[in-house]
Residue frames relative to the residue before (quaternion, step in Angstrom):
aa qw qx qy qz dx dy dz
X 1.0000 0.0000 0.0000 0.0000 0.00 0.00 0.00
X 0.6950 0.5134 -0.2041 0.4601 3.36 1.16 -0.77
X 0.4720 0.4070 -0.4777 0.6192 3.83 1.41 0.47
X 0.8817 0.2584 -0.3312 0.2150 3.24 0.23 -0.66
X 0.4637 0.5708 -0.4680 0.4900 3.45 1.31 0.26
X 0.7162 0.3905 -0.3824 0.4340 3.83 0.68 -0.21
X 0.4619 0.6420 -0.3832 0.4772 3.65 1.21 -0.44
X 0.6874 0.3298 -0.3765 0.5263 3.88 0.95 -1.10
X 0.6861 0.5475 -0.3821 0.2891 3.43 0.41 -1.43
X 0.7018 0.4313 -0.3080 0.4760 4.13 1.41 -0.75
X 0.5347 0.3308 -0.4608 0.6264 3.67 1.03 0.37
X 0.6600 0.3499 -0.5379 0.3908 3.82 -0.05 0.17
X 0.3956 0.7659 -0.2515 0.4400 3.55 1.35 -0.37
X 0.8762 0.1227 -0.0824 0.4586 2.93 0.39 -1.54
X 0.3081 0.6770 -0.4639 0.4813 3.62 1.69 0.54
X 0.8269 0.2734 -0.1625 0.4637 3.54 0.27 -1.18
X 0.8211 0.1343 -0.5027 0.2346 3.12 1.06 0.60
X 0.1736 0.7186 -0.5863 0.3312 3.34 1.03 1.55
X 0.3594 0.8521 -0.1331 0.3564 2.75 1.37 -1.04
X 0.7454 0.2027 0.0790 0.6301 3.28 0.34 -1.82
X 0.5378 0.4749 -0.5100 0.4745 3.91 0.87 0.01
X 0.5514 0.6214 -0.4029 0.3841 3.73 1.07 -0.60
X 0.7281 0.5214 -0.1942 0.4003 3.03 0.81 -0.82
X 0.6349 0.6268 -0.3401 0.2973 3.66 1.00 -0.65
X 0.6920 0.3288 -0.4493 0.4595 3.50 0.93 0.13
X 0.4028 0.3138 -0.6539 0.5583 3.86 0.71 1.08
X 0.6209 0.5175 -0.5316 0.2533 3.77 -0.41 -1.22
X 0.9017 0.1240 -0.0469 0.4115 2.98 -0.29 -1.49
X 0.6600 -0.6265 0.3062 0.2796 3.82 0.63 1.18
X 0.2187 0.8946 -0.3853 0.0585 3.74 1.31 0.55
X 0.5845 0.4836 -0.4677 0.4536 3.42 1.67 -0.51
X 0.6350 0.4916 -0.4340 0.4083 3.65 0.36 -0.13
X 0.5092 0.4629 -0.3306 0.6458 3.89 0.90 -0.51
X 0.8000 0.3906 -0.3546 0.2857 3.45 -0.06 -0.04
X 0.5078 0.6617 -0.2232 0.5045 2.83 1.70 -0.59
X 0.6728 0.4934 -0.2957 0.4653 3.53 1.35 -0.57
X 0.6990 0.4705 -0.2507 0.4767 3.64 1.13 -0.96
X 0.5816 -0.4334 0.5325 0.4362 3.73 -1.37 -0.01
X 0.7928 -0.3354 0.4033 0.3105 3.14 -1.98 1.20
X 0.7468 0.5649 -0.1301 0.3261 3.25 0.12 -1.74
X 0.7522 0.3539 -0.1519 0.5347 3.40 0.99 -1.01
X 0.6993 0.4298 -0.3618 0.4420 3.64 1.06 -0.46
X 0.6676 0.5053 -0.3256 0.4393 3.38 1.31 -0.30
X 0.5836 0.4767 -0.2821 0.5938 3.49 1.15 -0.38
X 0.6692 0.4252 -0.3503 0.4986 3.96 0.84 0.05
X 0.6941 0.4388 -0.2808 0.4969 3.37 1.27 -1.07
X 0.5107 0.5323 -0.4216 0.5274 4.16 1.32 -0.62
X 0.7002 0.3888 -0.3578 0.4802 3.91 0.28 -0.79
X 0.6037 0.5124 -0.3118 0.5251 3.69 0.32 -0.65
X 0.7132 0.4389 -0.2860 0.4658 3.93 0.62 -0.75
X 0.7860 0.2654 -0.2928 0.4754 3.27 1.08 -1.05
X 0.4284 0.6983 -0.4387 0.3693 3.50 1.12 0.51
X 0.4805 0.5649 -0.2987 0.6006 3.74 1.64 -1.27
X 0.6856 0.4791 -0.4363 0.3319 4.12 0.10 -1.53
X 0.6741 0.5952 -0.2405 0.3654 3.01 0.83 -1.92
X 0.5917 0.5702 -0.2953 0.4873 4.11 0.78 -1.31
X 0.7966 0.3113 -0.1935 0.4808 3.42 0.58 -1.47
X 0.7501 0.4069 -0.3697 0.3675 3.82 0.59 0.36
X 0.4676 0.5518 -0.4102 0.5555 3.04 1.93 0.70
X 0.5983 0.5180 -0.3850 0.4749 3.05 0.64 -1.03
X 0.7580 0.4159 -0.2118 0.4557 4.03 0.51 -0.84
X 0.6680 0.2952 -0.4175 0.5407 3.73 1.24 -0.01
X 0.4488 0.6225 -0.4340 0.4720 3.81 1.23 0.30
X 0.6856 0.3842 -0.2284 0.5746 3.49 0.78 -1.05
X 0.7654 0.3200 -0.3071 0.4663 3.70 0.18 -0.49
X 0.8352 0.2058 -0.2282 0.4561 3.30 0.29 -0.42
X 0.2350 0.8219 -0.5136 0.0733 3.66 1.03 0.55
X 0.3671 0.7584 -0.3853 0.3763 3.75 1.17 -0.25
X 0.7667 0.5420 -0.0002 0.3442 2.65 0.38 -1.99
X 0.5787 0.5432 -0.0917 0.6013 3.24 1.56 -1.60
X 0.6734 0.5347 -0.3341 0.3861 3.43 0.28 -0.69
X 0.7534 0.5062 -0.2084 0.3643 3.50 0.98 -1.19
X 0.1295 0.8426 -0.5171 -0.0766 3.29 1.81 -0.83
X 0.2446 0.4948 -0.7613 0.3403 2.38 -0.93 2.43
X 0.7806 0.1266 -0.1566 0.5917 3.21 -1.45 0.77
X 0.8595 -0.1804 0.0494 0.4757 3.36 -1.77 -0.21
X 0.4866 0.6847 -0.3918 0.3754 4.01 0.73 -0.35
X 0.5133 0.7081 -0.2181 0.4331 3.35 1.69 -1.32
X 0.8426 0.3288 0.0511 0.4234 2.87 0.08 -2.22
X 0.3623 0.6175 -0.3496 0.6043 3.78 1.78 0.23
X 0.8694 0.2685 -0.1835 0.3721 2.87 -0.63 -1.62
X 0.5329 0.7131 -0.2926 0.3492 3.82 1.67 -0.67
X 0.6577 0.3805 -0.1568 0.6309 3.11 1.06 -1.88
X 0.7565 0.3422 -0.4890 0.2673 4.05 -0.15 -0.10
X 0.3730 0.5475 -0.5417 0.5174 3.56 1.72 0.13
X 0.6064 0.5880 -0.3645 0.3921 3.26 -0.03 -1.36
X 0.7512 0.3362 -0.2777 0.4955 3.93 -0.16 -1.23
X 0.6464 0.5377 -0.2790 0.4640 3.83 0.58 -0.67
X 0.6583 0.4986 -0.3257 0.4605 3.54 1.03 -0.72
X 0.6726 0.4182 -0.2707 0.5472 3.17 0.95 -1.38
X 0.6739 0.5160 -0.3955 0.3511 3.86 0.48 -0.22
X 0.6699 0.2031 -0.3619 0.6156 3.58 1.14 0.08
X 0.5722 0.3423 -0.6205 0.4128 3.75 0.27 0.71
X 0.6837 0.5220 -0.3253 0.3927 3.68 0.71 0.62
X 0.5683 0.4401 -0.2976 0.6283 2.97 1.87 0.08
X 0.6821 0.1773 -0.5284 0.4735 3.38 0.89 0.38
X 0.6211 0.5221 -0.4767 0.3382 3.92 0.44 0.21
X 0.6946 0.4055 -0.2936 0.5167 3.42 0.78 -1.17
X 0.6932 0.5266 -0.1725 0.4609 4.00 0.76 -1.22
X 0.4618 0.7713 -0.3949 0.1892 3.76 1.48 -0.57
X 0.4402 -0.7555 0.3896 0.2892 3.77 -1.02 1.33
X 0.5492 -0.4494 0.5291 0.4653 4.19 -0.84 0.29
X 0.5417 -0.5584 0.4729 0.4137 3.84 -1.06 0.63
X 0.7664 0.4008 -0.2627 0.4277 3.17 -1.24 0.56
X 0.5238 0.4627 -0.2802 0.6580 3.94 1.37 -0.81
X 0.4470 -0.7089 0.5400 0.0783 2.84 -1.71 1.47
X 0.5532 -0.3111 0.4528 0.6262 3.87 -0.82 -0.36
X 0.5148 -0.2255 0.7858 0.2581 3.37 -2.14 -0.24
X 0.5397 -0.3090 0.7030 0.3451 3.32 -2.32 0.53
X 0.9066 0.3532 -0.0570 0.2239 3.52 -0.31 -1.37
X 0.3788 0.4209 -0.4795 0.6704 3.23 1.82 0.22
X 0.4484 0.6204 -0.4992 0.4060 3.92 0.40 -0.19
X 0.7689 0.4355 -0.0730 0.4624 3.12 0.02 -2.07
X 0.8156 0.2239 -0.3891 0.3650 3.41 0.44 -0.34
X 0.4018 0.6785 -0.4000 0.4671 3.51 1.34 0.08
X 0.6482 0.5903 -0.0650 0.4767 3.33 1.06 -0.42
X 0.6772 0.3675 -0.1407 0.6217 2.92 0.83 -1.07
X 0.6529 0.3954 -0.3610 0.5358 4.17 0.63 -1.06
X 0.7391 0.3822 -0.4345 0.3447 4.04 0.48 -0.17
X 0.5798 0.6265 -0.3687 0.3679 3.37 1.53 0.14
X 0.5548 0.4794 -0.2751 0.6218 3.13 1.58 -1.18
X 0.6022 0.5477 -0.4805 0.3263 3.67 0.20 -0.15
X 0.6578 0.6283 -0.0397 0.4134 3.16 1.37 -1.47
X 0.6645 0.5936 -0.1569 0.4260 2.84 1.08 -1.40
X 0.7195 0.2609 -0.0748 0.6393 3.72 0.97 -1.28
X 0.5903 0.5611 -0.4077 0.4128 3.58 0.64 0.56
X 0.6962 0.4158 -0.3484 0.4702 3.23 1.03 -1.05
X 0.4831 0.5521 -0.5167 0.4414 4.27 0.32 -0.20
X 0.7186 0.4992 -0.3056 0.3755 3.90 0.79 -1.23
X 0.5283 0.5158 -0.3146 0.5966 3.45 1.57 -1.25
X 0.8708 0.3494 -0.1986 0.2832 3.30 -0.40 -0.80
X 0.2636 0.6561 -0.4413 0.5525 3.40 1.59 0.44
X 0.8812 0.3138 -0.1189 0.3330 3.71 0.37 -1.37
X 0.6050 0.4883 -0.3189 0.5420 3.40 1.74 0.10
């Protein structure tokens, strides 16, 4: 029961935060940053950033539909639910190396929230893999 309540709870997860990727080119003022860089470079940031949102929102929807399925990690479920821990792990050890505060500088609210959030998705699609072997 406990793969498959985390299997939904990491596709709601990653719904809310496609979600909030929707949002990042009001949030963080990107049409005006763009204006500063070459064509070339704002379109090739804004095309990766777009298919990043597709990619979020079509996990989040094979999590929710197929969370059964997920839960059991077996076969290709396994090597899913493996590699999106995996990508989630390595995404908050990169938010504290690449994202890291000057001494003396606190977190962000939202380096919070997403620190959080990347140890849930970690969690979330890990425990079905752990618990496969016990």
């Amino acid at each position: 029961m406990l793969p498959l309540i985390s299997i939904y709870f990491g596709g709601v997860l990653t719904l809310l935060l496609a979600i909030l990727h929707s949002r990042y080119y009001i949030m963080f003022n990107w049409k005006d940053d763009f204006e500063k860089i070459t064509s070339i470079n704002a379109r090739i940031f804004y095309t990766i950033h777009i298919a990043l949102l597709l990619l979020f929102f079509m996990i989040a929807a094979i999590s929710i539909s197929y969370a059964k399925e997920l839960s059991q990690s077996v076969g290709l479920a396994f090597g899913f639910n493996l590699l999106y821990s995996i990508f989630w792990m390595w995404r908050l050890i990169w938010q504290f190396v690449y994202f890291k505060m000057e001494k003396g500088q606190k977190i962000p609210p939202i380096g919070i929230f997403l620190i959080i959030i990347f140890i849930l998705l970690v969690v979330s699609y890990l425990i079905p893999v752990v618990c496969r072997f016990l």
